[in-house]
N, CA, C and O atoms as CSV, one atom per row, in Angstrom:
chain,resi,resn,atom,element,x,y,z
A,1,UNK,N,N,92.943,87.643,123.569
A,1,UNK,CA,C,92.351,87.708,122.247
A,1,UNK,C,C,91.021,86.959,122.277
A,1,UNK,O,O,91.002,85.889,122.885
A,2,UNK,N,N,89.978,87.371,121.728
A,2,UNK,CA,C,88.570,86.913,121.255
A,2,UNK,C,C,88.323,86.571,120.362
A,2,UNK,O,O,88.723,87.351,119.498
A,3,UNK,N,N,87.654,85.462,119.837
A,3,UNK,CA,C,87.153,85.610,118.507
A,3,UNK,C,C,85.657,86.444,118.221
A,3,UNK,O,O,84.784,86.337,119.084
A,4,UNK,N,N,85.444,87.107,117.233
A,4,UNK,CA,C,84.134,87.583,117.217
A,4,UNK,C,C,83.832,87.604,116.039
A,4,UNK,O,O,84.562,87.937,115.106
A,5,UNK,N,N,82.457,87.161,115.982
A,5,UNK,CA,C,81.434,86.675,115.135
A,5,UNK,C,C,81.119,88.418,114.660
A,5,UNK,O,O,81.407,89.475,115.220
A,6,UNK,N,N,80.299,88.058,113.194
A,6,UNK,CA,C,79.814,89.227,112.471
A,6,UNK,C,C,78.729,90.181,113.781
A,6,UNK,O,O,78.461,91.380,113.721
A,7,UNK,N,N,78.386,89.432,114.616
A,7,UNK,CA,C,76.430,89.845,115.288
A,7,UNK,C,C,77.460,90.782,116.485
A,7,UNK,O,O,77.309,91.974,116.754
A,8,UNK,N,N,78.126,90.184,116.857
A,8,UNK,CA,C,79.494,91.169,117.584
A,8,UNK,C,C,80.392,92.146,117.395
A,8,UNK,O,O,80.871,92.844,118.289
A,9,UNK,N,N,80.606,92.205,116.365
A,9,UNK,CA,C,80.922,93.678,115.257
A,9,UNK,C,C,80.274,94.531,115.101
A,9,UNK,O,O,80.610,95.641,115.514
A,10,UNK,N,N,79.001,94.307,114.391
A,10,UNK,CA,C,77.742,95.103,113.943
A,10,UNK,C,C,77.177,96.228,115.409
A,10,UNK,O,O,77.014,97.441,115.277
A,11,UNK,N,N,77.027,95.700,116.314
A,11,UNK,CA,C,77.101,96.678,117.342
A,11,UNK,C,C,78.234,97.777,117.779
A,11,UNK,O,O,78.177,98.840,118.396
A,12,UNK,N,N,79.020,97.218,117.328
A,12,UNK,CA,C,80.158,98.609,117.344
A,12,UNK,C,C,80.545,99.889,115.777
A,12,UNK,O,O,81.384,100.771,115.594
A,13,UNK,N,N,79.553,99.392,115.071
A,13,UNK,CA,C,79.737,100.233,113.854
A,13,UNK,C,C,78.475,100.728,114.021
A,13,UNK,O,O,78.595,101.903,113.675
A,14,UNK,N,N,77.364,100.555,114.333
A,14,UNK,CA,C,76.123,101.564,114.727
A,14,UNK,C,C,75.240,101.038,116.004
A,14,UNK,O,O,75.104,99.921,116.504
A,15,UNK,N,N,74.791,102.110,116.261
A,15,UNK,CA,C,74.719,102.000,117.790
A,15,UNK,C,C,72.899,100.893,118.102
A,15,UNK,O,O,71.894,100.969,117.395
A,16,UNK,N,N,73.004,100.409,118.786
A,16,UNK,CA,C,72.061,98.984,119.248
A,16,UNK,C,C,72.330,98.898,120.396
A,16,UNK,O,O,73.151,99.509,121.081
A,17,UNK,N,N,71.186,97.637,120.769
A,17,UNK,CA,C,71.115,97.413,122.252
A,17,UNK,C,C,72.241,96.861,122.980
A,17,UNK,O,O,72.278,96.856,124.211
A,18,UNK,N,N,73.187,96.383,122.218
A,18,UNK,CA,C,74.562,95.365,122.401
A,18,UNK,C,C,75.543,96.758,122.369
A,18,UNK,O,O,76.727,96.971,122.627
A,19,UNK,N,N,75.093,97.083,122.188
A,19,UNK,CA,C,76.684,98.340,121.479
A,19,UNK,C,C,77.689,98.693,122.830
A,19,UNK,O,O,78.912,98.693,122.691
A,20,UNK,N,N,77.115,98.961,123.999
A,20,UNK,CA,C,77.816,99.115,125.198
A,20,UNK,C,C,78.511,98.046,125.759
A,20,UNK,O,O,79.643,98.096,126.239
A,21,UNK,N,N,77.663,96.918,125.661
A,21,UNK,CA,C,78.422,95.850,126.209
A,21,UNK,C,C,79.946,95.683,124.927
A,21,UNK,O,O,81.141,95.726,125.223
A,22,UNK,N,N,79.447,95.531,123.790
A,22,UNK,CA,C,80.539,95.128,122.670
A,22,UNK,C,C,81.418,95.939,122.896
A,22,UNK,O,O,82.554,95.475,122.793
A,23,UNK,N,N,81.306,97.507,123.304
A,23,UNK,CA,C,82.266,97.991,123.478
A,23,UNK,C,C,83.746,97.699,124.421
A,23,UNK,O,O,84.949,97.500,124.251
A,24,UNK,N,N,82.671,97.838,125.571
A,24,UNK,CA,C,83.789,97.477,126.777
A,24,UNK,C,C,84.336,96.028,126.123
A,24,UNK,O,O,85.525,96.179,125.843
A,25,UNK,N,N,84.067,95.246,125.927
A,25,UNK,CA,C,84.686,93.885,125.358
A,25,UNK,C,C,86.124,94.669,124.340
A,25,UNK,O,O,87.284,94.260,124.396
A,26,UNK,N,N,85.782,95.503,123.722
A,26,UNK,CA,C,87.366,95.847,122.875
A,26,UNK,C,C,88.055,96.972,123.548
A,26,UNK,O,O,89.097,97.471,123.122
A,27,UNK,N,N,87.380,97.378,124.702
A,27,UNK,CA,C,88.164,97.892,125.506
A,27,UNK,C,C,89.150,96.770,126.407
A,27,UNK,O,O,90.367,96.736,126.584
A,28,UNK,N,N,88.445,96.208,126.706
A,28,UNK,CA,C,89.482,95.370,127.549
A,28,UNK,C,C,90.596,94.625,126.879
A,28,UNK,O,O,91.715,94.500,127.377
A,29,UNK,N,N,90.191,94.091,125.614
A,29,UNK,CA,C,90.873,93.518,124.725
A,29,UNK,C,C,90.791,93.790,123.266
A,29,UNK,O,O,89.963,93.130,122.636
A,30,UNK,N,N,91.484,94.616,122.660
A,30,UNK,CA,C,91.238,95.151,121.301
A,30,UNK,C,C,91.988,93.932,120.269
A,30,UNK,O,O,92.202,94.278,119.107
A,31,UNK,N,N,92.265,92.941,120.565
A,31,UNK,CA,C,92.637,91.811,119.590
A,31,UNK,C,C,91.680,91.408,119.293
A,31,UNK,O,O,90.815,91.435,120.168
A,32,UNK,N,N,91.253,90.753,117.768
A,32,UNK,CA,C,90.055,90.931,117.034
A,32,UNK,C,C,90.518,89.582,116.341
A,32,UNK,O,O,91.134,89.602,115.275
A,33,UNK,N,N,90.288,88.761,116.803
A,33,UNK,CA,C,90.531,87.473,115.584
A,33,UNK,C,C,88.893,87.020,115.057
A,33,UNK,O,O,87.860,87.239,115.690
A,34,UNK,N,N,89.016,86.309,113.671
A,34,UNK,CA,C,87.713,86.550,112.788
A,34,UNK,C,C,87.862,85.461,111.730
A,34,UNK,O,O,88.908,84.860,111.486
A,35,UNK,N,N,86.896,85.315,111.241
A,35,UNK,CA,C,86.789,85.143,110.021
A,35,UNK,C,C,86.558,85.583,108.717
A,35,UNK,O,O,85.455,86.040,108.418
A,36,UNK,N,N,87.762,85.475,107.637
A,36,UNK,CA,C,87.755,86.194,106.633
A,36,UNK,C,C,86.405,86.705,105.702
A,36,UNK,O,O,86.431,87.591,104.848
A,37,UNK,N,N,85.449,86.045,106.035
A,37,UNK,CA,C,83.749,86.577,105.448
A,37,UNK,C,C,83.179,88.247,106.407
A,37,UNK,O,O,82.489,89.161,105.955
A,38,UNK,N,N,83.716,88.130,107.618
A,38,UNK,CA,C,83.046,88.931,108.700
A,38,UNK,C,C,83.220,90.132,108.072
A,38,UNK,O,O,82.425,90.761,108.770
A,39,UNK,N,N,83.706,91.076,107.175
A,39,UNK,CA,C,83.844,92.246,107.078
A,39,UNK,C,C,82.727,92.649,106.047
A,39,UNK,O,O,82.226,93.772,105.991
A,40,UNK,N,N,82.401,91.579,105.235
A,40,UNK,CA,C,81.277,91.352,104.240
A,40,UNK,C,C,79.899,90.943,104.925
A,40,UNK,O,O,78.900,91.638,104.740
A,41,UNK,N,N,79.873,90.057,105.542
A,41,UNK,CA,C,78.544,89.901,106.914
A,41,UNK,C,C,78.397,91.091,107.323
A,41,UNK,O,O,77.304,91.656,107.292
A,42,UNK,N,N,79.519,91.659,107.780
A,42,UNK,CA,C,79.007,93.052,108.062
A,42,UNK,C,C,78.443,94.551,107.633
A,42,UNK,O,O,77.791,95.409,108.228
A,43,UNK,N,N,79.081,94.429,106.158
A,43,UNK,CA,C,78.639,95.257,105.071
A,43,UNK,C,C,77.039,94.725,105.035
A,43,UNK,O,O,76.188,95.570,104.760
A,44,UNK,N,N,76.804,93.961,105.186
A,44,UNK,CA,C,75.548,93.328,104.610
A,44,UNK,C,C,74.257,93.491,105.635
A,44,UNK,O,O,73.051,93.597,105.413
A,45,UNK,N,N,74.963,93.466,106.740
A,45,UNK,CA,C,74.140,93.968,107.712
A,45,UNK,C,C,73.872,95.582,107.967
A,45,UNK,O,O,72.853,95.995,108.522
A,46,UNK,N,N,74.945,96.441,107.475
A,46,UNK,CA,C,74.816,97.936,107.349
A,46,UNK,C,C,73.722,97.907,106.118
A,46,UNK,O,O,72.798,98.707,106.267
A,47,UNK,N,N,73.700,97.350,105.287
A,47,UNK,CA,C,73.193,98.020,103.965
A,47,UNK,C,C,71.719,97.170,104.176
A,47,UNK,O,O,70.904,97.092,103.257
A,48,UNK,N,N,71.558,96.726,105.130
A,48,UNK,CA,C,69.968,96.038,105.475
A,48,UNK,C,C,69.332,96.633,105.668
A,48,UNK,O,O,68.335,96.957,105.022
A,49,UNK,N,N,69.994,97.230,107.366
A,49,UNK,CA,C,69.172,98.401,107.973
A,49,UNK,C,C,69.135,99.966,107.395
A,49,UNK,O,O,68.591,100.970,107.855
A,50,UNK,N,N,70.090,99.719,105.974
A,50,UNK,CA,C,69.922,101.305,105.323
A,50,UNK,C,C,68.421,100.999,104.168
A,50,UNK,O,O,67.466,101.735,103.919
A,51,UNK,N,N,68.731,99.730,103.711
A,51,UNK,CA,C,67.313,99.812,103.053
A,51,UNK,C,C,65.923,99.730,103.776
A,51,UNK,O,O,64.862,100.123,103.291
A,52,UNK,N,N,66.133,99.025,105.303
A,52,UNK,CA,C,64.851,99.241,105.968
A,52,UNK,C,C,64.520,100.270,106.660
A,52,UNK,O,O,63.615,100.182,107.489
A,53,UNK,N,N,65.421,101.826,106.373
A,53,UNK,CA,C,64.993,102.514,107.117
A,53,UNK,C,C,65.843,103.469,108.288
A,53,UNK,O,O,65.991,104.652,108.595
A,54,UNK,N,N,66.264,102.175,108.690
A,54,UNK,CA,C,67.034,102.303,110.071
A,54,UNK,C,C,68.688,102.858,110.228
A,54,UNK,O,O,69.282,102.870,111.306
A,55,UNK,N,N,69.115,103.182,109.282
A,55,UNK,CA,C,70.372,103.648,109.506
A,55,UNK,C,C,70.208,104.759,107.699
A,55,UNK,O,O,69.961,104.387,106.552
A,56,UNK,N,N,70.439,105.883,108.180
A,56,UNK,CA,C,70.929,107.136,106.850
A,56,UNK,C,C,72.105,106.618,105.979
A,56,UNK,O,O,72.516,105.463,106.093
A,57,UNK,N,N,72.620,107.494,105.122
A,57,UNK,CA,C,73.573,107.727,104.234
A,57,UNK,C,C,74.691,107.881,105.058
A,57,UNK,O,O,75.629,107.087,104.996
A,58,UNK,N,N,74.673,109.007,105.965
A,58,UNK,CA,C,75.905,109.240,106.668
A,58,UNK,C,C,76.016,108.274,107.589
A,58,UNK,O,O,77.132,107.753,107.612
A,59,UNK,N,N,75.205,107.844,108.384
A,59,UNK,CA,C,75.441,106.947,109.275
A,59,UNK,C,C,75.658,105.431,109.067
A,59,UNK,O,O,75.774,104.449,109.800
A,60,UNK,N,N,75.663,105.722,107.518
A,60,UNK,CA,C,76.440,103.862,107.117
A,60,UNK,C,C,77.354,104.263,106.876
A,60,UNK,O,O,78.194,103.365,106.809
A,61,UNK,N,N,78.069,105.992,106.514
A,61,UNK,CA,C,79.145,105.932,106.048
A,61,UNK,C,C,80.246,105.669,107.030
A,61,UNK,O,O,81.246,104.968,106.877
A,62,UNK,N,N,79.815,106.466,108.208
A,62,UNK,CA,C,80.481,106.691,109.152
A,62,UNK,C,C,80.437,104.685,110.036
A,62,UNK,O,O,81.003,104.148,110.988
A,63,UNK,N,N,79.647,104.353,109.212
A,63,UNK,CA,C,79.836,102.846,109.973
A,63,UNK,C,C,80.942,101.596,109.061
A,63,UNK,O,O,81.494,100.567,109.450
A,64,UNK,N,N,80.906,102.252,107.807
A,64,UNK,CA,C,81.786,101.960,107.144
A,64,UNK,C,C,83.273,102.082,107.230
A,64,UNK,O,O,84.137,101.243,107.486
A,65,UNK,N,N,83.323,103.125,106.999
A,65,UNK,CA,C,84.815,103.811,107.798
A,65,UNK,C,C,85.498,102.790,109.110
A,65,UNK,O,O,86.556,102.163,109.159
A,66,UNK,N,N,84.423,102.942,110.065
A,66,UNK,CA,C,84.347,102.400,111.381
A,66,UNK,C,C,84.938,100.840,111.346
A,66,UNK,O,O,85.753,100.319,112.108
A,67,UNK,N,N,84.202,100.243,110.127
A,67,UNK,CA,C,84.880,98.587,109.789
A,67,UNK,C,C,85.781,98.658,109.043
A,67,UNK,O,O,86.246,97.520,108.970
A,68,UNK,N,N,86.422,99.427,108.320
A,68,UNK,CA,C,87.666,99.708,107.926
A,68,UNK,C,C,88.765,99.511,108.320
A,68,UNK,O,O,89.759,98.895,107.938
A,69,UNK,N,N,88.273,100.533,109.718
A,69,UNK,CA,C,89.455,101.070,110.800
A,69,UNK,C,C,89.534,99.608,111.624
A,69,UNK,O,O,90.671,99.204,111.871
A,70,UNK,N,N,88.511,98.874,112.020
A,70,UNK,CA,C,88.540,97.982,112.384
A,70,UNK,C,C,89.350,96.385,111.613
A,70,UNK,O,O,90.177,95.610,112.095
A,71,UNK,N,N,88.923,96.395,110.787
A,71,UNK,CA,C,89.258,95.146,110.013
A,71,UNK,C,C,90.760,95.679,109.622
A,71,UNK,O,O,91.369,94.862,108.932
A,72,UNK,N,N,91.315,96.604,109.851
A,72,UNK,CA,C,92.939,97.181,109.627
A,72,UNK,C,C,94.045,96.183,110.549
A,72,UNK,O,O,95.107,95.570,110.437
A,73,UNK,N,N,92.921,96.520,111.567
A,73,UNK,CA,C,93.873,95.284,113.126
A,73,UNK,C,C,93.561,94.435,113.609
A,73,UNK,O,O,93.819,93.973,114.721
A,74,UNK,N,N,92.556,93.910,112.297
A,74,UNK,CA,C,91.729,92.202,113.142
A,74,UNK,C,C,93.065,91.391,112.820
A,74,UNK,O,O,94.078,91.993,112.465
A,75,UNK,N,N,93.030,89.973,112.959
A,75,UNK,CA,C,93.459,89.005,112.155
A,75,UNK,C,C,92.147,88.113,111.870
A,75,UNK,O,O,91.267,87.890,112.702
A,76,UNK,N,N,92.184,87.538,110.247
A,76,UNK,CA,C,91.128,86.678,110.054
A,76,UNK,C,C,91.933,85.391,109.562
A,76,UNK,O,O,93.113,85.161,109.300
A,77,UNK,N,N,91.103,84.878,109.558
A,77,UNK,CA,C,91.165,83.383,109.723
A,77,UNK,C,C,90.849,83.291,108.214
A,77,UNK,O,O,89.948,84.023,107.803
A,78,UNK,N,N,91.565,82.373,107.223
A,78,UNK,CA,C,91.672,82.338,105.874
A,78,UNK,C,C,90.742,81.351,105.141
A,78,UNK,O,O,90.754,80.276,105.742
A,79,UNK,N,N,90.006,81.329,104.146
A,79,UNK,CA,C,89.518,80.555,103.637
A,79,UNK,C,C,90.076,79.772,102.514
A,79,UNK,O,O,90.147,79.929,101.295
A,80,UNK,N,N,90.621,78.443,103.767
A,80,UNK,CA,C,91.441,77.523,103.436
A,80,UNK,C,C,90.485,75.645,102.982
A,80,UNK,O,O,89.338,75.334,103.303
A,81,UNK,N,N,91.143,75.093,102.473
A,81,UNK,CA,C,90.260,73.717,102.231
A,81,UNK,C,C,90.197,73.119,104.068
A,81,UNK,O,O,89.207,72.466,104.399
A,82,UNK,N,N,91.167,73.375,104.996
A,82,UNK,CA,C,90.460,72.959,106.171
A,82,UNK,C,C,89.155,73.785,107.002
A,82,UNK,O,O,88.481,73.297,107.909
A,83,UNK,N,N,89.047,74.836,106.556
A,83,UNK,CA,C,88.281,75.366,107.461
A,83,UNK,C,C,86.575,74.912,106.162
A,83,UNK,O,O,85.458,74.737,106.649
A,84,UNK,N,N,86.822,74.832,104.738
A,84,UNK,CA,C,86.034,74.844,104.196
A,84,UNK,C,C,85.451,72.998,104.595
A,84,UNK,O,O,84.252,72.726,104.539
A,85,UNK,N,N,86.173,72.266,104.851
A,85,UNK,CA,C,85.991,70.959,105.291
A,85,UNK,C,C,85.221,71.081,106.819
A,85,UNK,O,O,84.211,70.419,107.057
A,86,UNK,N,N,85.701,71.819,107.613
A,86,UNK,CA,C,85.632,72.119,108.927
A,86,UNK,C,C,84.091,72.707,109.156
A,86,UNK,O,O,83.588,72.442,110.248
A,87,UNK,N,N,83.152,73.635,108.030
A,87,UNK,CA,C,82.096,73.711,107.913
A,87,UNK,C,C,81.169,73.082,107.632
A,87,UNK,O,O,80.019,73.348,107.980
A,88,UNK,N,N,81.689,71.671,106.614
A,88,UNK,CA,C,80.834,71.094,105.793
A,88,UNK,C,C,80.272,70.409,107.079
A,88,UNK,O,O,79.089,70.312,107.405
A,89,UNK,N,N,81.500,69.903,107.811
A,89,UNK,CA,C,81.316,69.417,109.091
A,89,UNK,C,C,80.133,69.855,110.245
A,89,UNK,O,O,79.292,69.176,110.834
A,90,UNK,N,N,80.447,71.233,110.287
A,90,UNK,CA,C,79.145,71.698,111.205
A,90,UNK,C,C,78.059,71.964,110.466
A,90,UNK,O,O,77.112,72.343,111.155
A,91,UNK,N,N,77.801,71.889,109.037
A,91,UNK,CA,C,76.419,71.918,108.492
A,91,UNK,C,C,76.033,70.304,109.211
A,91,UNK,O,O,75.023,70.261,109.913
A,92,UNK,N,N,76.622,69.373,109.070
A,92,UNK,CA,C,76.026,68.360,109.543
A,92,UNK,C,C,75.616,67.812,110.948
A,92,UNK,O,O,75.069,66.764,111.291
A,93,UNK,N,N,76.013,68.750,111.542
A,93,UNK,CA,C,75.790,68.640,113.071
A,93,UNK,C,C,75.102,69.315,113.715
A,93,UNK,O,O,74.638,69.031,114.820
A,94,UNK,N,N,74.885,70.701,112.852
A,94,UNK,CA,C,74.091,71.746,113.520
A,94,UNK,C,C,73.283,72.331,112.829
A,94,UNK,O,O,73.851,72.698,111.801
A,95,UNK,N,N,72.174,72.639,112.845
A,95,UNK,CA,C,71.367,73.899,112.394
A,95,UNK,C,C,71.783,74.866,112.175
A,95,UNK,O,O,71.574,75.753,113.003
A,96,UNK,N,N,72.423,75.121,111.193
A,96,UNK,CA,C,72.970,76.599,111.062
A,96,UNK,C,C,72.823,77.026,109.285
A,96,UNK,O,O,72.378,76.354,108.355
A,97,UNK,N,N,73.304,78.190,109.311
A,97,UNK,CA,C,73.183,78.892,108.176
A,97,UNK,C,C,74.757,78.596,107.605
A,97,UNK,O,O,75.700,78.500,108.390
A,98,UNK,N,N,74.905,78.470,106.199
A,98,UNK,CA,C,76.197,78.372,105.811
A,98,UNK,C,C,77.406,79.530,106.547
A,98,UNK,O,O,78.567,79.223,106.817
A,99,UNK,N,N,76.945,80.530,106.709
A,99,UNK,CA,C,77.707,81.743,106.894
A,99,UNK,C,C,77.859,81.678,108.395
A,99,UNK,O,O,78.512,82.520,109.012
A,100,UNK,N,N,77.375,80.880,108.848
A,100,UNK,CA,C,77.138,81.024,110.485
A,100,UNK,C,C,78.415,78.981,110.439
A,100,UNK,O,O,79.457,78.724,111.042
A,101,UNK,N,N,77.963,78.500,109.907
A,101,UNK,CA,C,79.073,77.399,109.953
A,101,UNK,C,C,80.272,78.029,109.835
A,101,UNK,O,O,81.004,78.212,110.807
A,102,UNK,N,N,80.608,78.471,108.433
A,102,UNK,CA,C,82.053,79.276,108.310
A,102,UNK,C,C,82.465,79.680,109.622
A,102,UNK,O,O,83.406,79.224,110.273
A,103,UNK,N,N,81.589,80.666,109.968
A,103,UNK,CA,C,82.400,81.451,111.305
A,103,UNK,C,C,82.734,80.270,112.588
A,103,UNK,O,O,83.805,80.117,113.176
A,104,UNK,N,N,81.744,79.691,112.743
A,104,UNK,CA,C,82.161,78.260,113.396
A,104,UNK,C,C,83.172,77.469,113.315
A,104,UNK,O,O,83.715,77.026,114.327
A,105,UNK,N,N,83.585,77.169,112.048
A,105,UNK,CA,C,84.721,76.288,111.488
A,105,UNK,C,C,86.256,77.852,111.548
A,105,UNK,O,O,87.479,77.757,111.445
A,106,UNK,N,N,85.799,78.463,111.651
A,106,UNK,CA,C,87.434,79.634,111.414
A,106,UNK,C,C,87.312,79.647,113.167
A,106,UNK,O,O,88.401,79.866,113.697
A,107,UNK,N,N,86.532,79.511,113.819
A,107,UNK,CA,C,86.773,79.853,115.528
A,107,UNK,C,C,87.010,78.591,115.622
A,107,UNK,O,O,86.634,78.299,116.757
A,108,UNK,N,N,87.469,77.521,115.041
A,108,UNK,CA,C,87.649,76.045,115.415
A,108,UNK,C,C,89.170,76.435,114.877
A,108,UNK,O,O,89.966,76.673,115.785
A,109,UNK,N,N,89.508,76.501,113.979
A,109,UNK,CA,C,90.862,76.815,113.329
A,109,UNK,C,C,91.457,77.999,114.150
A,109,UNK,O,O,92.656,78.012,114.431
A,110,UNK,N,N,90.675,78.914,114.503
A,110,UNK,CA,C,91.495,80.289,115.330
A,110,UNK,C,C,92.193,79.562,116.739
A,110,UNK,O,O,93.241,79.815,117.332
A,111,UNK,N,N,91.054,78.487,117.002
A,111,UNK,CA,C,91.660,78.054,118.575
A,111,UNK,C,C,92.078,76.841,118.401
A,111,UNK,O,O,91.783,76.001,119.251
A,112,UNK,N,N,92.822,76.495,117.312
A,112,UNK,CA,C,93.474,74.954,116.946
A,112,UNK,C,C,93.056,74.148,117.745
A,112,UNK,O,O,93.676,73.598,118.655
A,113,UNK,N,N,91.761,74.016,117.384
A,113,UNK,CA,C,91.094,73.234,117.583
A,113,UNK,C,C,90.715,72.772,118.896
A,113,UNK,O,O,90.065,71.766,119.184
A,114,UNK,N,N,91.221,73.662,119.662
A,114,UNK,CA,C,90.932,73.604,121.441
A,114,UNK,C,C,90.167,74.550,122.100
A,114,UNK,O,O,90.548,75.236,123.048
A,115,UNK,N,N,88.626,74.577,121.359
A,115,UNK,CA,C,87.945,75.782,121.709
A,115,UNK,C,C,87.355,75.892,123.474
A,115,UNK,O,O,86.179,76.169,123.708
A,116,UNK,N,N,87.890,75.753,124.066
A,116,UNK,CA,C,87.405,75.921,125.388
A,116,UNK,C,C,88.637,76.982,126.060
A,116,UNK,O,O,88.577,77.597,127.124
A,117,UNK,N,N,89.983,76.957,124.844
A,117,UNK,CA,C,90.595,77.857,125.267
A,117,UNK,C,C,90.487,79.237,124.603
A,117,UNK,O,O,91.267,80.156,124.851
A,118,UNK,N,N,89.502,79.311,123.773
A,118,UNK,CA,C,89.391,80.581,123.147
A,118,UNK,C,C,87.782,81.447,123.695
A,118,UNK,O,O,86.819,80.684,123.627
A,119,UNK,N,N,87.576,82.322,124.001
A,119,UNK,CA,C,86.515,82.796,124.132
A,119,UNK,C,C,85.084,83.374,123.120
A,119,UNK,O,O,85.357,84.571,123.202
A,120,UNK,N,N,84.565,83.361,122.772
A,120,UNK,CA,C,84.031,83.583,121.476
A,120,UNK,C,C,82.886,85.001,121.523
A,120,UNK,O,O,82.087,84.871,122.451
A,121,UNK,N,N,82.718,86.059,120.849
A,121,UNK,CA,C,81.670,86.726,120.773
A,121,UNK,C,C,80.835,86.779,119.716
A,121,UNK,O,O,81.047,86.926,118.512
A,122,UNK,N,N,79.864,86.639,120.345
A,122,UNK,CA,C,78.537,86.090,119.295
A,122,UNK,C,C,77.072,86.789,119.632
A,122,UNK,O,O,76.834,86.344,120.755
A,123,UNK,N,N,76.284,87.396,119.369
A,123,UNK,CA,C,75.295,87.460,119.681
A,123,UNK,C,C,73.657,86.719,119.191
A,123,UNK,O,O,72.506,86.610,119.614
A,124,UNK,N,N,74.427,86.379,118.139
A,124,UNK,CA,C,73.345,84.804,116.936
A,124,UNK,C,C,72.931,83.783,117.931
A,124,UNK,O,O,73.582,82.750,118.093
A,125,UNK,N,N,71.670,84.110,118.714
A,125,UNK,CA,C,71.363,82.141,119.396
A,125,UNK,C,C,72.004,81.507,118.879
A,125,UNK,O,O,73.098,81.200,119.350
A,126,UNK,N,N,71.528,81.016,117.584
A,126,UNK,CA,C,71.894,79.627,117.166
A,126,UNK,C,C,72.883,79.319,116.489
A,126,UNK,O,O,73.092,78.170,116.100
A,127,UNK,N,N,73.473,80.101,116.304
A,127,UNK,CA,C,75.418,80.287,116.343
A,127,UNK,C,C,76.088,80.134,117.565
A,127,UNK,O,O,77.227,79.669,117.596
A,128,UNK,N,N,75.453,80.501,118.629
A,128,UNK,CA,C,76.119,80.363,119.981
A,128,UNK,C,C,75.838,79.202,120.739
A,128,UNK,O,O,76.700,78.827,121.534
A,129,UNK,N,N,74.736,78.541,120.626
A,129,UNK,CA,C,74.138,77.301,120.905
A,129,UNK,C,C,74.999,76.229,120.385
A,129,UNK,O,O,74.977,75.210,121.074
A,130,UNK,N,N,75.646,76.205,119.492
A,130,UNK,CA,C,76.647,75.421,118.319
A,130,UNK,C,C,77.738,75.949,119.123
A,130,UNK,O,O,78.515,75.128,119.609
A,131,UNK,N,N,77.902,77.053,119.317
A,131,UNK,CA,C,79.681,77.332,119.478
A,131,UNK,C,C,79.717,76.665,121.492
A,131,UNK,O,O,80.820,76.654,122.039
A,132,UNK,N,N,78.947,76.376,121.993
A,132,UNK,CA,C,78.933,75.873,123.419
A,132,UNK,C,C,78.656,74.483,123.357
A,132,UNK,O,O,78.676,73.856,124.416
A,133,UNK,N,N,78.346,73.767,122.060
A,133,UNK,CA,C,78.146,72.239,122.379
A,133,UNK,C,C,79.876,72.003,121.513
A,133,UNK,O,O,80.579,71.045,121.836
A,134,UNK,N,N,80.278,72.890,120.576
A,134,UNK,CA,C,81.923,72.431,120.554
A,134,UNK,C,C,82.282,72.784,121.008
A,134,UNK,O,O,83.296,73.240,120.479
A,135,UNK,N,N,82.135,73.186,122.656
A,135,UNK,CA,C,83.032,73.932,123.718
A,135,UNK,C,C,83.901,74.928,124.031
A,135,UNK,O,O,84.856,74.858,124.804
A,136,UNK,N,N,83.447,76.055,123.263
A,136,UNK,CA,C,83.453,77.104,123.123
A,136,UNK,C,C,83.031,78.048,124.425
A,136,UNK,O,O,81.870,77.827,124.771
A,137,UNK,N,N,83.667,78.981,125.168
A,137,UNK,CA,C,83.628,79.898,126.289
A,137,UNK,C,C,83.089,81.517,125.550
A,137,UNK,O,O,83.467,82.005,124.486
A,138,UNK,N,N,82.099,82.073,126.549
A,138,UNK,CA,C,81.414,83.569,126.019
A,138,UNK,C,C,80.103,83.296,126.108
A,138,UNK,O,O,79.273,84.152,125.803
């Protein structure tokens, strides 16, 4: 099982420079652990590239669908007062974006708290820069 970040999703619901690699990653392992925001990060990232242009009507629909089918067999990680404590935490330690802590603090809770045994997918620098100084593998 993996954890994967929103920037690791988004390549498998429309196609990008990551999209091949992300794939084989849920080929090898289709267990999907997450955080309960990621399905909304990800909406948000479809409906970006539909207003800039870059992705049609059908091709958000069909990317929609796609996170549907997906988020059917993730498990996410709940937004609980520890994980909301668990962020406040990495706002203070790291440079990050609130939404990019969350996912930080639920991959701290996904791997009880022993992240060197969980692997993480991320494609965010500075989400991943953070997820390797709390010892985080990926």
């Amino acid at each position: 099982m993996r954890y994967w970040d929103a920037s690791g999703i988004v390549p498998l619901l429309v196609e990008q420079s990551h999209s091949r690699e992300m794939e084989k990653l849920i080929e090898q392992d289709p267990d999907i652990v997450t955080w309960w925001g990621t399905s909304i990060e990800c909406f948000s990232a479809l409906m970006r590239l539909v207003r800039e242009g870059r992705l049609n009507s059908s091709g958000a629909q069909a990317a929609e669908r796609r996170l549907r089918e997906l988020r059917k067999g993730w498990n996410e990680v709940l937004p609980t007062e520890a994980c909301r404590r668990a962020a406040e935490r990495m706002l203070r330690v790291h440079p990050l974006r609130a939404a990019d802590a969350q996912q930080l603090a639920a991959a701290l809770i996904a791997s009880d708290n022993e992240p060197s045994m969980l692997e993480v997918v991320c494609l965010d620098q500075r989400l991943t820069e953070a997820l390797r100084k709390e010892g985080f593998i990926g």
